[in-house]
N, C-alpha and C positions, 0 to 999 in steps of 0.2 A: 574966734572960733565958735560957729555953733555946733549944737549938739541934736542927734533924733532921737537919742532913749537911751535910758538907763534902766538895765533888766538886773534887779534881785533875785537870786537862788538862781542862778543861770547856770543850766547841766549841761550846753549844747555846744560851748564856746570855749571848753579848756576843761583837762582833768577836773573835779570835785565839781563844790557849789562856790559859785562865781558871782561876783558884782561885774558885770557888761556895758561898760559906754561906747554908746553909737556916736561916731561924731559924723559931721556931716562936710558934705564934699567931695568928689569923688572924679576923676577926668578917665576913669581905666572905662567905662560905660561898659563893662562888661553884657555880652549877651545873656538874658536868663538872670542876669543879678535877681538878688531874692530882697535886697533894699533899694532899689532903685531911685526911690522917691526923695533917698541922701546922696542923693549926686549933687543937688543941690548947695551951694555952699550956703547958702541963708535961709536953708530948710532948719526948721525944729526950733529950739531955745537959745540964746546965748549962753554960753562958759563962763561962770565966773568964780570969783574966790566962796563963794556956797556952796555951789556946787562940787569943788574939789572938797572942801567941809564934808559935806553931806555923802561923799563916798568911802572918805576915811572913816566917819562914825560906822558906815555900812560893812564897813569890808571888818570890823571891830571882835565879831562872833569866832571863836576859836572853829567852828565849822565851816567858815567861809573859808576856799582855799586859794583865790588871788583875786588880782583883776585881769581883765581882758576887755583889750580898746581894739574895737573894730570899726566899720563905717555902710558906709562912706568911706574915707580912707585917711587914717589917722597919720601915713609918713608922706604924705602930701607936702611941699614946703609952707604951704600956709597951716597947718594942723600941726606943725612941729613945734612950732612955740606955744602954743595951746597945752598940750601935753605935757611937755615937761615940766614946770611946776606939780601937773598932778604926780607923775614921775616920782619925784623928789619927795613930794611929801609921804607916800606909802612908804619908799625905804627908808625918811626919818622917822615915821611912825611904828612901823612894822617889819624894820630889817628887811633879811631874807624868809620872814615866817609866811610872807604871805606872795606867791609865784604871780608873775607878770608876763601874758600872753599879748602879743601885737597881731593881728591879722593885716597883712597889706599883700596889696594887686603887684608893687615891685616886686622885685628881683635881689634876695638879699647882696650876690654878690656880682650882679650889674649893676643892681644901681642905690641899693643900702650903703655899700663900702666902698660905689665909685665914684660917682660925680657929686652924689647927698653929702658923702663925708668929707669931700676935696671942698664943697660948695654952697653949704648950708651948717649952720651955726650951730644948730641943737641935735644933729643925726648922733655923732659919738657920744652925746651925755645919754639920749637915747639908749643908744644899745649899750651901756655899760650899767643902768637899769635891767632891761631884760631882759626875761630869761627864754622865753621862746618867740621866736617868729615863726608866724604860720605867713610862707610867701608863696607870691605868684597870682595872675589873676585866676575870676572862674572861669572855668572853660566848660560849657554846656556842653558840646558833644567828648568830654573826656570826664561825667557827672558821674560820681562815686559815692553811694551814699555808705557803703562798707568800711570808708576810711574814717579812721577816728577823726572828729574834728575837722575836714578837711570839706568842701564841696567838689572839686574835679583833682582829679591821678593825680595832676600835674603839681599841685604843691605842697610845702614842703614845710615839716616840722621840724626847725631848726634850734638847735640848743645856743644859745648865743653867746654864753661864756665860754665855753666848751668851744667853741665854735673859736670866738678871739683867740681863746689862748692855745687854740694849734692853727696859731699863723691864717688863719679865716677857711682853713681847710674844711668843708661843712660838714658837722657833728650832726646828725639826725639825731629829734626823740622819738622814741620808740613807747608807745605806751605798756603799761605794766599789765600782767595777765592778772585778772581777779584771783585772790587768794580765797577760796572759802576753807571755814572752819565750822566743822560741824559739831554739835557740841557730842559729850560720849553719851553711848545709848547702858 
């Protein structure tokens, strides 16, 4: 698996500050893609055991609040094995303290939990990892910039545990409304 970037302090890609891998690859060629250039499957750097290193030390700061692998398209079948090592090592690193966003152009319940999970080796250790899937491809005439996280209407922020454990019935998250607190006058 290659990769296109790794973005530090990344606010754009998932609740908080975020460590972001791009990985590369992509066959959804969405219209309007805003990465285009990782469609490419041997676009960027190669993946190696440093580089899953070097995200763990990063994701390390009690104010980073997960990761988020986006692409190109990281539930690709050739990007699933790729991943999952890195996978494995945040939650033996950092449990649950640190949230795990997927961005993919499937479909979590056409083709995450249909033919991926009947037909590819690594989709269930996959999701039993994380915690949200942001699915579906972009869609340019359906572009949304008002939706949290989201580039067009159409996809979807899916809770993934929540999700499993009611029988894959889809759990949407919902993001939280800023709380301020003002101090007393």
């Amino acid at each position: 698996m290659n990769y296109a970037d790794i973005k530090l302090f990344d606010a754009a890609n998932g609740p908080g500050i975020r460590i972001s891998l791009f990985v590369s690859g992509c066959t959804h060629a969405c219209k309007g893609c805003f990465n285009e250039e990782a469609w490419d499957f041997s676009y960027g750097k190669p993946y190696s055991q440093s580089t899953t290193d070097y995200i763990i030390e990063q994701l390390a700061p009690s104010y980073i609040s997960g990761l988020t692998i986006l692409g190109g398209e990281p539930m690709h079948p050739s990007n699933q094995p790729g991943i999952v090592p890195l996978l494995r090592k945040v939650r033996e690193v950092y449990g649950n303290t640190k949230s795990i966003w997927i961005f993919t152009g499937y479909l979590y319940d056409h083709d995450l939990t249909d033919w991926m999970l009947k037909e590819l080796p690594f989709t269930e250790e996959i999701l039993s990892y994380t915690d949200v899937i942001m699915d579906g491809p972009y869609i340019e005439e359906k572009k949304d910039l008002s939706a949290y996280f989201r580039g067009s209407s159409n996809q979807r922020a899916i809770l993934v545990q929540e999700t499993l454990a009611n029988n894959n019935e889809i759990v949407l998250w919902e993001p939280e409304e800023p709380k301020y607190v003002y101090p007393a006058t």
